[in-house]
KEVEXLO-205737 format. One record per residue (C-alpha): x, y, z; residue number from 1. Coordinates in steps of 0.001 Angstrom, whole numbers. Each point is the difference from the previous one (the first is absolute). Layout:
REC        x        y        z  num
REC        X        Y        Z  NUM
...
This chain:
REC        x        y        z  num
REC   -11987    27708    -7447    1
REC     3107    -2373     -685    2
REC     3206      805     -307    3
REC      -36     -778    -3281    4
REC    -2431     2440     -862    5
REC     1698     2850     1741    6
REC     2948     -548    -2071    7
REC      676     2036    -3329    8
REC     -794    -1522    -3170    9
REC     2832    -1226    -2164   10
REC     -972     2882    -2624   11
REC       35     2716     2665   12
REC     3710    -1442      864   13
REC     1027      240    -3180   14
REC     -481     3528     -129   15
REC     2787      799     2445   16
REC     2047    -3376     -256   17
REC     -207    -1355    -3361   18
REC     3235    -2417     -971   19
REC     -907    -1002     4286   20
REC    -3319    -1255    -1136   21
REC      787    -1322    -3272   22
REC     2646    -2227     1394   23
REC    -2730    -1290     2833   24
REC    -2542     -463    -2606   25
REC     1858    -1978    -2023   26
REC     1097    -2076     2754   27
REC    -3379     -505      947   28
REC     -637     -992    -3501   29
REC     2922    -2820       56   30
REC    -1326    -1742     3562   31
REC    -3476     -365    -1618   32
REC     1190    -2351    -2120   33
REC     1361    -2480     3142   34
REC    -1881     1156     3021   35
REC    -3284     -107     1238   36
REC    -2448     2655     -654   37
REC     -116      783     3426   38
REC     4033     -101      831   39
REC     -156     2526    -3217   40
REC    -2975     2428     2020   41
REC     2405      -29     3310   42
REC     2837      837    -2322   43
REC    -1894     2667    -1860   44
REC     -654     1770     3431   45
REC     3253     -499     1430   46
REC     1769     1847    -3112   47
REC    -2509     2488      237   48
REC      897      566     3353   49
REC     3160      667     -498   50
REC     -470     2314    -3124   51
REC    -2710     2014     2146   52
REC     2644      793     2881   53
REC     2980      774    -2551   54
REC    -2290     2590    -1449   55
REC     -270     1356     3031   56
REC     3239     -106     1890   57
REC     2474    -1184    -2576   58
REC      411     3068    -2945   59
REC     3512    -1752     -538   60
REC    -1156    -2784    -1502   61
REC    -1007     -389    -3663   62
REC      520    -3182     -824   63
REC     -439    -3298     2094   64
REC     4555     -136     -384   65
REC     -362     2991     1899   66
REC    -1930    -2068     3269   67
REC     2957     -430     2697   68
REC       68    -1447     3535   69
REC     -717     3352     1562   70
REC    -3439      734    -2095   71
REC    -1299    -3969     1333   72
REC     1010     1212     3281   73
REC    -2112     2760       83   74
REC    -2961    -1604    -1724   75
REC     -239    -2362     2634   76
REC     -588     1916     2400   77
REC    -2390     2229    -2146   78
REC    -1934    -3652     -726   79
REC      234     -979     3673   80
REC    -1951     3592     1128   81
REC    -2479     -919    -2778   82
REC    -3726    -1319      803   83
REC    -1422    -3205     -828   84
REC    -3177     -539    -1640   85
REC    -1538     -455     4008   86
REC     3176      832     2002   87
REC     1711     2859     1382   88
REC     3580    -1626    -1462   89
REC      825    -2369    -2636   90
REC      658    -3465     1484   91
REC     2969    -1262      180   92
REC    -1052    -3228    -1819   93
REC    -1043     2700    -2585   94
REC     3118     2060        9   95
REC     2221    -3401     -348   96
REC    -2298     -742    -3223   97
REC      621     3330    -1244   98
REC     3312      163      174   99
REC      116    -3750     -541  100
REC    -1488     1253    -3507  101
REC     2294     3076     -727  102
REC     3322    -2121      672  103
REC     -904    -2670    -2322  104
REC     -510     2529    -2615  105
REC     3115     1355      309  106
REC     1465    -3405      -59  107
REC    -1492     -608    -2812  108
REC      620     2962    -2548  109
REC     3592     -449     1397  110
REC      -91    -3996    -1118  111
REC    -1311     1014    -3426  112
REC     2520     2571     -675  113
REC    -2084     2850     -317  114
REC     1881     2935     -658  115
REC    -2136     2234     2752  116
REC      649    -1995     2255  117
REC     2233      737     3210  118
REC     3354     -865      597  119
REC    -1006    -1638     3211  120
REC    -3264    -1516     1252  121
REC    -1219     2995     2813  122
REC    -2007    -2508     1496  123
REC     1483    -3149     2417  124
REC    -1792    -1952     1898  125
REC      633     1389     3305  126
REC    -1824     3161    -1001  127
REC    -3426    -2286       -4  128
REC    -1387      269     3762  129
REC      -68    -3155     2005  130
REC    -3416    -1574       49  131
REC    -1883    -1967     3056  132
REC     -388    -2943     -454  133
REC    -3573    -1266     1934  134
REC    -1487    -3367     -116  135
REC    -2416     -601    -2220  136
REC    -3114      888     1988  137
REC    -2939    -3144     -520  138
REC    -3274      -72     1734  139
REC       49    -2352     2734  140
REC    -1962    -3157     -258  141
REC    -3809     1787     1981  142
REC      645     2982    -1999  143
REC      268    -1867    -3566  144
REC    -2895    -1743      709  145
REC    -2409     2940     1363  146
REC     1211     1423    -3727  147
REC     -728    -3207    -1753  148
REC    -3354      183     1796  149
REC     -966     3659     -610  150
REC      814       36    -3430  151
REC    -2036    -3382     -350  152
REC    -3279     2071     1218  153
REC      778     3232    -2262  154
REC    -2966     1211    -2351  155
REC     2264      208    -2750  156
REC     1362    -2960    -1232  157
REC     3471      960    -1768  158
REC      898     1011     4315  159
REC     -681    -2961      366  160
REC     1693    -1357    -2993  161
REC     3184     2249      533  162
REC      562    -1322     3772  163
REC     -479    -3483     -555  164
REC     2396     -521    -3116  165
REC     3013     2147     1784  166
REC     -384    -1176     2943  167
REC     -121    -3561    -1143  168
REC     2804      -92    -2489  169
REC     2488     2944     1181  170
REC     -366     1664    -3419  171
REC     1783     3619     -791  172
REC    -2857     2623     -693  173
REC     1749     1100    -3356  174
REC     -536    -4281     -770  175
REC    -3364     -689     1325  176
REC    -1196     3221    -2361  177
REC     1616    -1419    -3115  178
REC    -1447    -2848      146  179
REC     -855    -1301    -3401  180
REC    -3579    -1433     -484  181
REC     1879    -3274    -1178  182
REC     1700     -404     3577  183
REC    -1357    -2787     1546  184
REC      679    -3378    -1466  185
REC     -548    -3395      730  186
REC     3279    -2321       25  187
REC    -1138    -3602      882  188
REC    -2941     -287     2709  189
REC     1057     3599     1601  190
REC     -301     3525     -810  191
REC     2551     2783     -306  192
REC      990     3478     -582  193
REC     2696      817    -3000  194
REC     1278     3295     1354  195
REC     1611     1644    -3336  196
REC     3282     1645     -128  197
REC      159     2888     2826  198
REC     2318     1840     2564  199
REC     2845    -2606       85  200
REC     -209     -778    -3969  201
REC    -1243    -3685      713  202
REC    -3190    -1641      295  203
REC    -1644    -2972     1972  204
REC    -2874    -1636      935  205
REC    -1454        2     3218  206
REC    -2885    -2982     1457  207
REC    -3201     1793      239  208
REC    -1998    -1111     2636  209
REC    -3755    -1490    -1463  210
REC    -1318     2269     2398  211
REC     1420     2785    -2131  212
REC     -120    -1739    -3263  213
REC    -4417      -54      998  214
REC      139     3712      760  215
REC     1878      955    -2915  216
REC    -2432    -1197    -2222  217
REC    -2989     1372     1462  218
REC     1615     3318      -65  219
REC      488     -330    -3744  220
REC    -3198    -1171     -315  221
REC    -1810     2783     1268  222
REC     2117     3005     -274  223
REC     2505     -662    -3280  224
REC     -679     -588    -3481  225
REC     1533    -2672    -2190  226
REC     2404     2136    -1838  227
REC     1308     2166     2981  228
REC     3882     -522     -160  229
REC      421      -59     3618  230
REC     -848    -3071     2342  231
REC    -1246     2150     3110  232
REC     -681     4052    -1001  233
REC    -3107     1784      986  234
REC    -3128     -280     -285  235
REC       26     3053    -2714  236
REC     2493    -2452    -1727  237
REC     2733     2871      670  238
REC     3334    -1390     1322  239
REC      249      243     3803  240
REC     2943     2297     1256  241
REC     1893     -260     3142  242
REC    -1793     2801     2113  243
REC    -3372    -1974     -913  244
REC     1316    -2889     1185  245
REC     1071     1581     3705  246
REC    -3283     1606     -104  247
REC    -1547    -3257     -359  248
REC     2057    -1981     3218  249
REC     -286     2657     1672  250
REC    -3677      111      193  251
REC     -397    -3303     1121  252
REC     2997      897     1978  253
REC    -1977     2318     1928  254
REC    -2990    -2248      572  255
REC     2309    -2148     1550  256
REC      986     2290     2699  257
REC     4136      165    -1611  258
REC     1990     2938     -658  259
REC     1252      560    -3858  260
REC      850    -2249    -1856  261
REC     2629      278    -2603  262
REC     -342    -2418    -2637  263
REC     3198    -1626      434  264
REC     -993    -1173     3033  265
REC    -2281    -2599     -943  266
REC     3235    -1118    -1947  267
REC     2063     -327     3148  268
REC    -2833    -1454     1698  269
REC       20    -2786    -2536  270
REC     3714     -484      556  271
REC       40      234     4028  272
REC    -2943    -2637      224  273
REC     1781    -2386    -2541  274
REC     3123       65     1777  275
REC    -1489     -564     3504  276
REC    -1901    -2905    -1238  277
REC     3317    -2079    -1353  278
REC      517     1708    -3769  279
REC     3112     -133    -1199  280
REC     1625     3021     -637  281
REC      672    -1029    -4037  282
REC    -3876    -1064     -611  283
REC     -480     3163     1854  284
REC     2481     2021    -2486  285
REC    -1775    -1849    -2889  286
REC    -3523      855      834  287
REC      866     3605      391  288
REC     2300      382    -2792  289
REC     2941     1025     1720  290
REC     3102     -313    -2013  291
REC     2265     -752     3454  292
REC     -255    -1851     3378  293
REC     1482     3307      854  294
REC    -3573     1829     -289  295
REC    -2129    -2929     1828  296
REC     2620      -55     2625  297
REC    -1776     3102     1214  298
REC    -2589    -2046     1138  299
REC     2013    -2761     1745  300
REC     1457     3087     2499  301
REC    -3400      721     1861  302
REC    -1918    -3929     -907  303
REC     3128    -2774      265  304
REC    -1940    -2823     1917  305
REC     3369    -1864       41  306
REC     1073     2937     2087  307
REC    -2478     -100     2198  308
REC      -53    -3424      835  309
REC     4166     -299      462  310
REC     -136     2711     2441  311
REC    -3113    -1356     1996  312
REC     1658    -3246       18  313
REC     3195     1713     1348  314
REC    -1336     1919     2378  315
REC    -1605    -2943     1886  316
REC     3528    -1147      582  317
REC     1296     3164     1027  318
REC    -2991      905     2359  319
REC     1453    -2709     2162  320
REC     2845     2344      726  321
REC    -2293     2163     1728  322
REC    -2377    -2284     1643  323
REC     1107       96     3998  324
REC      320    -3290     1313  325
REC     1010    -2084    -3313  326
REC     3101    -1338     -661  327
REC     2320     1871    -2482  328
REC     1000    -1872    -3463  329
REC     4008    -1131     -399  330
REC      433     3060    -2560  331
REC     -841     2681     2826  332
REC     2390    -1591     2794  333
REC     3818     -195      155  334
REC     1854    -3391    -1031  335
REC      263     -831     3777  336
REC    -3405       24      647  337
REC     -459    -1351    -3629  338
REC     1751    -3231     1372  339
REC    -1655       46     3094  340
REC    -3709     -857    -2024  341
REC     1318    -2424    -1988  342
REC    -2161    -2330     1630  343
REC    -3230     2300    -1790  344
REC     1525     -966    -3237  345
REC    -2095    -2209    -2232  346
REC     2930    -2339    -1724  347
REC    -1096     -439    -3952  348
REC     1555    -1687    -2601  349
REC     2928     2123     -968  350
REC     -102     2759     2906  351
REC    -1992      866     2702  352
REC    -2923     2528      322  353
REC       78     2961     2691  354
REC    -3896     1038      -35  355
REC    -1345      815     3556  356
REC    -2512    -2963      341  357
REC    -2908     2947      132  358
REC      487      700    -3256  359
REC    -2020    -1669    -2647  360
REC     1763    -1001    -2840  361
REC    -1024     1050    -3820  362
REC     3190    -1456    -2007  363
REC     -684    -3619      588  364
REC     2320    -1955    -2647  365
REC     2387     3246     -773  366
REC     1674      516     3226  367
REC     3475      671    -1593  368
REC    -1622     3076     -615  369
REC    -1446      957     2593  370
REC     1776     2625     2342  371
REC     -299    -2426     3111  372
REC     2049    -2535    -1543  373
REC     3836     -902      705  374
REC     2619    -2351     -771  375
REC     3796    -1226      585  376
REC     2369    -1959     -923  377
REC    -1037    -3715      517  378
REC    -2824      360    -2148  379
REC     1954     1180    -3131  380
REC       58    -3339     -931  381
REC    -3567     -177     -506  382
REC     -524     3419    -1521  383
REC     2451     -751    -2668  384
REC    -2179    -3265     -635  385
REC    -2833     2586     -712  386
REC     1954     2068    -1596  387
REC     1070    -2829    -2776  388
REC    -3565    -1342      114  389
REC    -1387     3495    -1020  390
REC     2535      271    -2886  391
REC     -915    -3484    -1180  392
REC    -3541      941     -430  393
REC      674     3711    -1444  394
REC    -1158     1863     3484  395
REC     2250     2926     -829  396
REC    -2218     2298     2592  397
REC     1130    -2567     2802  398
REC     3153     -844    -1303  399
REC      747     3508      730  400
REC    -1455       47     3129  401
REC     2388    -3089     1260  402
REC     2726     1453     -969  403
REC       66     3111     1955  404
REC     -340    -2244     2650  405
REC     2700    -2233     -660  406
REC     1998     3006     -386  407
REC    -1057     1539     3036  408
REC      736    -3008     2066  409
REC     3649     -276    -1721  410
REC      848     3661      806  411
REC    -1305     -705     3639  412
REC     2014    -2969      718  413
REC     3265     1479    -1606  414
């Protein structure tokens, strides 16, 4: 049984709390105008909450004016020794969203001037419990593809169906079942999928593979009729639901040989395979309809190539720190014995480099940045000749660049 459920009804509240429930109803009546029906449902329970514990431990308070710091004190801890639907405890993540909820109405009936409202918001924000925050967690390249080939060998096409179209465009469940039979279009020579108006307020089209675009049709053609509404539901014509749709990965899931599966991770599957193969981060943000870099970032923390191939490249250079026998670079010596290997020095254009001749180099035609390079003084004529040819042609990247060495050499020789 859900939490929900366990909750009294709003009638049975009324009963003991009346003006309370009025006040909550009405609110609830005002954010269904500009919120989501869903946003509205996790409101609904979060004021009903709240009026279940102040029938229970709060007698003082009669109207929602009467709500003070001390009662949202107390009913956090009465929510925090509360069960979840299949936990022992409310989860954090849940008890931040409640409370979340409950602050935002006070907020609220407080910025519309409502006259039950209380003279101060009871709620701030460091009442909401501090969340983790874990990577997203994607299937790893074997694992996708044991799923992708599982699902492809299913007896029931819509598994089949269901894997291939999440795991291939890095759809949200509550989008992939909404999809309107109308979906997939054809702009130019390619095919695509309009995904309508959903959790961010914005929609877009994705590329659909013709792989999918092939296996979308024969699923409509043997399991949909030509009016159903929806692109993909089941084969009843019924609208598929989110628990289906686990039910559905996870059985090819477990023909595969792979723990569960939660939806969501085909999603960040998607993501962590685009950005290790050379995706940007905004086509990767565009495809899945993230509103910020700030969300796709996620992804660059546990798949940045770039990273990976910096610190590889740096720690051939450094490994010959520890190698016995080698000869140490000019930046891990003192200036005497800096002087001393001079002679090691391969003289360039406008400076000299200070490599160890073991090491390979990977910079090539962009030594001024590399972190072997050094100059002085009697090439500052030529680096200012670089410098002025740069800003002749616009180079404001290396313009830069010459002049912090110009300036470097100036504040050395002063």
């Amino acid at each position: 049984m859900s939490e929900s459920t366990r909750l009294p009804s709003w009638d049975q509240l009324a009963d003991v709390i009346p003006d309370v429930v009025t006040t909550m109803r009405r609110y609830l009546d005002q954010i269904s105008c500009i919120l989501r029906p869903g946003s509205v449902r996790g409101a609904d329970q979060a004021l009903r909450s709240l009026a279940a514990f102040l029938t229970q431990h709060a007698p003082d308070v009669s109207s929602v004016a009467d709500i003070g710091r001390r009662h949202m004190e107390d009913f956090r801890q009465w929510l925090a020794d509360r069960s979840g639907y299949r936990t022992a405890r409310l989860t954090p993540a849940t008890l931040a969203h409640r409370l979340g909820t409950l602050r935002m109405f006070f907020v609220r009936i407080s910025e519309w001037d409502w006259p039950d409202a209380p003279t101060r918001v009871p709620i701030i924000p460091a009442d909401l419990p501090r969340q983790d925050h874990p990577l997203p967690k994607a299937l790893d390249d074997a694992a996708a593809a044991r799923l992708l080939r599982a699902a492809q060998t299913q007896p029931r096409m819509l598994a089949r169906v269901v894997v291939e179209v999440l795991l291939r465009t890095g759809l949200r469940v509550g989008e992939f079942t909404a999809l309107p039979a109308d979906a997939v279009v054809l702009i130019g020579a390619a095919h695509w999928l309009h995904v309508p108006v959903g959790k961010l307020h914005e929609d877009r089209y994705l590329p659909l593979h013709p792989h999918l675009v092939t296996l979308i049709a024969d699923y409509r053609a043997t399991h949909v009729a030509p009016d159903n509404p929806l692109l993909l539901p089941r084969e009843n014509g019924r609208p598929l639901d989110r628990h289906t749709v686990t039910r559905l990965i996870n059985k090819a899931g477990t023909a595969a040989g792979l723990p569960h599966i939660h939806p969501h991770q085909l999603r960040h599957t998607l993501a962590t395979q685009a950005i290790n193969r050379g995706m940007s981060l905004e086509a990767i943000a565009a495809l899945l309809g993230h509103r910020s870099l700030d969300m796709t970032l996620r992804y660059a923390k546990i798949a940045n190539r770039t990273v990976a191939d910096e610190y590889f490249a740096v720690t051939e250079k450094v490994e010959s720190l520890y190698q016995q026998g080698k000869p140490l670079p000019a930046d891990a010596i003192g200036p005497k014995m800096a002087r001393l290997r001079r002679e090691h020095h391969r003289l360039l254009g406008n400076g000299y480099c200070t490599r160890p001749p073991e090491l390979d180099c990977a910079f090539e035609a962009i030594c001024e940045t590399c972190t072997f390079f050094q100059t002085s003084i009697e090439f500052r004529p030529t680096l200012q000749r670089q410098r002025d040819h740069a800003a002749k042609h616009h180079q404001t990247h290396r313009v830069d660049l010459f002049d912090r060495l110009l300036t470097r050499i100036d504040r050395h020789a002063s």
